[in-house]
N, C-alpha and C positions, 0 to 999 in steps of 0.2 A: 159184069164186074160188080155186080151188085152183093155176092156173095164173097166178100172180102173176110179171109182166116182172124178171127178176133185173138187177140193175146188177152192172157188173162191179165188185170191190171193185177201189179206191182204195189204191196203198199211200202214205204220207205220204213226201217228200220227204226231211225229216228225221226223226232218231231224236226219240220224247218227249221233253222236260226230266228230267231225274234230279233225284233229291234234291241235286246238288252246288251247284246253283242258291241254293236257299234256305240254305244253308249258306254260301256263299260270303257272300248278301246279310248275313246275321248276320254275319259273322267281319267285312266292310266297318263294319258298324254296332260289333261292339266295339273295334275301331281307334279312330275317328272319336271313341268316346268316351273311350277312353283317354290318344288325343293330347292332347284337348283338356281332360282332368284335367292332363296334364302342363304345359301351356302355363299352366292355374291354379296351377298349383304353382309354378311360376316367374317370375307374379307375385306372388304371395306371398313367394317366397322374395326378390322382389326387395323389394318392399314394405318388408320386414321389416329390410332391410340400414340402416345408419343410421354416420355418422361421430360416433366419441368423440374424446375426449384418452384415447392409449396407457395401458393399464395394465399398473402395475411393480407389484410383490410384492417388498420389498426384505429384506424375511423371511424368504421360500423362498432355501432355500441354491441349491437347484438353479438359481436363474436369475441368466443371464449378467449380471454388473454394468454401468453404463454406464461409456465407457470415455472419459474425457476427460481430454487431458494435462492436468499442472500447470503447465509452459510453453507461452509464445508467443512470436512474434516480430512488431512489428507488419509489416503489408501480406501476411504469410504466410498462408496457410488452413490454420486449427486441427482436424485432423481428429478427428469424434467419431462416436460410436457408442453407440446405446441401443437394447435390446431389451424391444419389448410384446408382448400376448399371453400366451399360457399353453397353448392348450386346442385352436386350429385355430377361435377363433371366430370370428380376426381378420384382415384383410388390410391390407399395407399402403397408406397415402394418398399422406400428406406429412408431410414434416417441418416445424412452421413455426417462426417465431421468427426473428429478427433480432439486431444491433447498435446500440448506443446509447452509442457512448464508449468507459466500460470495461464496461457492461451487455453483457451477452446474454441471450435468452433461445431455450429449447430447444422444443418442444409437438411430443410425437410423436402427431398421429394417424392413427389405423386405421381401420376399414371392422369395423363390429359386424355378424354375421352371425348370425341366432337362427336354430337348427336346427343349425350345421354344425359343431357341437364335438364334442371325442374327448377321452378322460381323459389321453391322452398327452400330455407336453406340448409342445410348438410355440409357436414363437416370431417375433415380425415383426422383424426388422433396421431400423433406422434408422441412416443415414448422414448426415453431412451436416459440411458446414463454416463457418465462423465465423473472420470476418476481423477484425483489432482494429486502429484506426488512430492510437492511444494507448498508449504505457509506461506501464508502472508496474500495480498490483495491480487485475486486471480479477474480473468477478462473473459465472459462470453459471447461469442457475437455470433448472433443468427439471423446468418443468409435468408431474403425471404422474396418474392416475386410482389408487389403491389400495383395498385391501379388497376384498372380495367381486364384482368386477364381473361378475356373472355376466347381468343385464338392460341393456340401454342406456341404461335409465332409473339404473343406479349409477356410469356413469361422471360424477364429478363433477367431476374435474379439480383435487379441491385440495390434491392431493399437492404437495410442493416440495421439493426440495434443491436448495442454492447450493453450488457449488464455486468454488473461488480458483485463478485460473491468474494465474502472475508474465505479463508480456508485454513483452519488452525491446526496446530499439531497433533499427530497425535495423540491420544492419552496416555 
């Protein structure tokens, strides 16, 4: 039995698999779970987004006043200007509010973002106009959120100041 038929040895086609194989299948697998933390994250992040009424801080020096003339003229567009926010927690919406005679009213809100504040402050611009179709001494009052709004659950919206704009005929 010593003279056992030899087979010619086979070489394989291709090289072995290397370790790159299994490394690569890992690196695919910590992707896959990565992305898909991320993609929770940003329903979360969305989840967590929530519309208030704009908050003023009329106490801090540093923040920009609202800016609304003391005149009008009726049929003209009374341009105004309020700023909410503070922190970068905030985005802006809309402006809402209307006319009612000599009424107006202002409601700035924002987009409440939990997670995405900075101690710097930043600020959301509100714009918007306000048409009077009546003379004589008109009323603005704008709705605003203050104190501590640092939860969406503090925005309460019972802020108020009225300002008095003359509104005169028109020409």
């Amino acid at each position: 039995m010593d003279n056992l038929p030899s087979t010619p040895r086979i070489r394989p086609t291709r090289a072995p698999p290397k370790r790159t194989r299994p490394l690569r299948r890992h690196l695919a697998m910590l992707a896959v779970a990565i992305g898909a933390a991320g993609l929770l994250a940003c329903e979360e992040e969305e989840w967590s987004r929530g519309i208030v009424i704009g908050k003023i801080d009329f106490d801090d020096l540093a923040w920009p006043l609202p800016q609304i003339p003391e005149t009008a003229t009726v049929g003209v567009p009374l341009e105004i200007a309020v700023w909410t926010g503070g922190s970068g927690c905030y985005e802006y919406s809309w402006t809402a509010g209307g006319v009612d005679g000599r009424s107006a009213t202002l409601i700035p809100t924002d987009t409440f973002i939990v997670g995405g504040c900075s101690t710097d402050p930043e600020f959301v611009e509100h714009r918007t106009t306000r048409v009077f179709e009546e003379p004589g001494t008109a009323e603005i009052t704008l709705w605003y959120s203050d104190g501590g709004a640092i939860r969406r659950e503090d925005h309460n919206g019972e802020g108020r100041k009225v300002y008095t704009v003359e509104v005169s005929p028109a020409g």
